[in-house]
N, C-alpha and C positions, 0 to 999 in steps of 0.2 A: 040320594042319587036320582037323577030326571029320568025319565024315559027316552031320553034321546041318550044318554049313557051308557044305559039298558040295551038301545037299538045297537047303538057303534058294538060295545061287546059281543053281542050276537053277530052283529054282521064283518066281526074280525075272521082273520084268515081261520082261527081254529075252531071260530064258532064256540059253540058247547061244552067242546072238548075241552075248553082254557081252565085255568086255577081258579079256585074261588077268591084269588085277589087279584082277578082282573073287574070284581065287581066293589075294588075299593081303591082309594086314591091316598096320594100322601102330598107332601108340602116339597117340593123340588126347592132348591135354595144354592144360592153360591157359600163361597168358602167361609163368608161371613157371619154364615145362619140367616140372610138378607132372604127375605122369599121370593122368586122367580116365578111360579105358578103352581096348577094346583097337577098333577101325574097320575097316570092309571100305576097302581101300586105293582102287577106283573112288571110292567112296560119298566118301573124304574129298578127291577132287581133281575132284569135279563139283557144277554147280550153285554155292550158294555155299562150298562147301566144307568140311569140318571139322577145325579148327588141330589140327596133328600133329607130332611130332617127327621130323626128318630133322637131317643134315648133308653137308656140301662139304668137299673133301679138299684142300688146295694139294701139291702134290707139286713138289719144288726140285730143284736141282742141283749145290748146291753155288757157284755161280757167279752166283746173281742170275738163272737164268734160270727160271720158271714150267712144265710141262707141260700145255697147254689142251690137252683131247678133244673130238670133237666128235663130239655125241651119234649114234648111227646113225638114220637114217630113218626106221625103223619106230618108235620111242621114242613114243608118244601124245601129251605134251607135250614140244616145245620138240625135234621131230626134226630133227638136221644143224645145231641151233645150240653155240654153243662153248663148251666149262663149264671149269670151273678142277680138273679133273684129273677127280674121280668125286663121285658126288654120290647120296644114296638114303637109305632109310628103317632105322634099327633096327629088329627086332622085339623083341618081350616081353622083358625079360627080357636085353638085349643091350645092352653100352655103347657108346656112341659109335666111340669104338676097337677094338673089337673086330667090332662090322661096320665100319670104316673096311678094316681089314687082308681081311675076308672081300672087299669090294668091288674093291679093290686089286690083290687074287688072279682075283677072278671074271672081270674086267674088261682087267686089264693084264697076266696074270700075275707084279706085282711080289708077292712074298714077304718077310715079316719080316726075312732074311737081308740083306737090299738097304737096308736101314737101322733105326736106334735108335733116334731122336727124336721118335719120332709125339706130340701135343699138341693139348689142344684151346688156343685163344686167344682164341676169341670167341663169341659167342651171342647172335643176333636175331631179331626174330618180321618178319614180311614176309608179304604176298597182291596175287600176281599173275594177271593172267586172260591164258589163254592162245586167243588167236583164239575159234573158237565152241567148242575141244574140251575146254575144263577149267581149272581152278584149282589152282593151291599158295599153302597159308594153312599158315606153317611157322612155327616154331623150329627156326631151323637152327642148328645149332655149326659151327663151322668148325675144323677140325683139319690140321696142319703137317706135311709131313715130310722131311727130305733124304733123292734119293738116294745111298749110296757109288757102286752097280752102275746103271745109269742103263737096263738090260737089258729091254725091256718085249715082251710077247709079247699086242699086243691080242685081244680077242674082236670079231668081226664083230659079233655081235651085238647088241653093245653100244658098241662105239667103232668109226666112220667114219672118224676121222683122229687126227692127231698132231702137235703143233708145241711146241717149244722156244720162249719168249718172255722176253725180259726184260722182267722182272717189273715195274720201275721206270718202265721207258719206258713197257711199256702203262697203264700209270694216266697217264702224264703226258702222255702221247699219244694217248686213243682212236679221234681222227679220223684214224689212222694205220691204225687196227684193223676201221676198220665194216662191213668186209664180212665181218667172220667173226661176226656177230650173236651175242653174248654172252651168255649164260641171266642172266636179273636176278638171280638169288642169289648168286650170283659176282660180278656186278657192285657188288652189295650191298657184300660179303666187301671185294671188293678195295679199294673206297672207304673202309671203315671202319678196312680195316689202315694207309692213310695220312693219317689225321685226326690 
């Protein structure tokens, strides 16, 4: 980030007070996943929003069973609810896959080493409103990967919990599932991979 990005942040109406992603940016994009420009990352998940590129990570096990995270508390939108492994924004300049693995690492400490198959397999646009605190208006990809090493070393920060799921039951089953409130892009995700 420049110091003129630096400056505008500071000298936005909330000053100080703002989220720590108003000191990060993502990839604005039309319906196409085509890129538009680059967004201050609050600015695109408040208000009505402005469509940007992200994606969701399914993480397997070889066995049919799923990895759900569940997001940590402090998360702005969608804090302590359940997401389907990691889920977040590219920057400039970054493929899918390649923040997939950064995320991966940040988040679970899983590393390249722990498996070979990473893939994207699907891509949809989606806008949800989250209580009074914000919006995601995305393109999301969804991207696959088995683990060999199943070895995960969470961030506090960023993951609250951890649960093994077969995969199969939870689509076939959600009223099995409702009290682990599931992030809608996941839900998305997971409905489209059984169409």
């Amino acid at each position: 980030m420049s110091a003129d990005d630096t400056a505008a942040d500071a000298a936005s109406p909330a000053g100080e007070d703002r989220h720590k992603n108003a000191r990060q940016h993502v990839v604005a994009v039309d319906a196409d996943d085509e890129e538009q420009e680059i967004v201050n990352r609050l600015d695109a998940h408040t208000g009505d929003g402005i469509r940007h590129r992200a994606f969701t990570s399914l993480v397997f096990d070889g066995e049919g069973n799923i990895l759900l995270a569940q997001r940590a508390p402090g998360k702005r939108l969608w804090g302590t609810w359940w997401d389907g492994t990691v889920a977040s924004h590219p920057v400039e300049g970054q493929s899918q896959e390649e923040a997939t693995r950064q995320r991966l690492d940040e988040e679970l400490g899983v590393t390249p080493d722990q498996y070979d198959d990473l893939r994207v397999t699907d891509r949809f646009e989606y806008k949800r409103y989250f209580e009074n605190a914000g919006v995601e208006h995305e393109v999301c990809a969804v991207l696959k990967l088995t683990l060999d090493d199943t070895s995960v070393d969470p961030n506090e920060e960023e993951v609250a919990g951890l649960m093994w799921v077969p995969y199969e039951r939870l689509h076939e089953h959600p009223e099995w599932y409702r009290q682990l409130r599931l992030c809608p892009w996941f839900e998305i995700a997971m409905r489209r991979d059984f169409e």
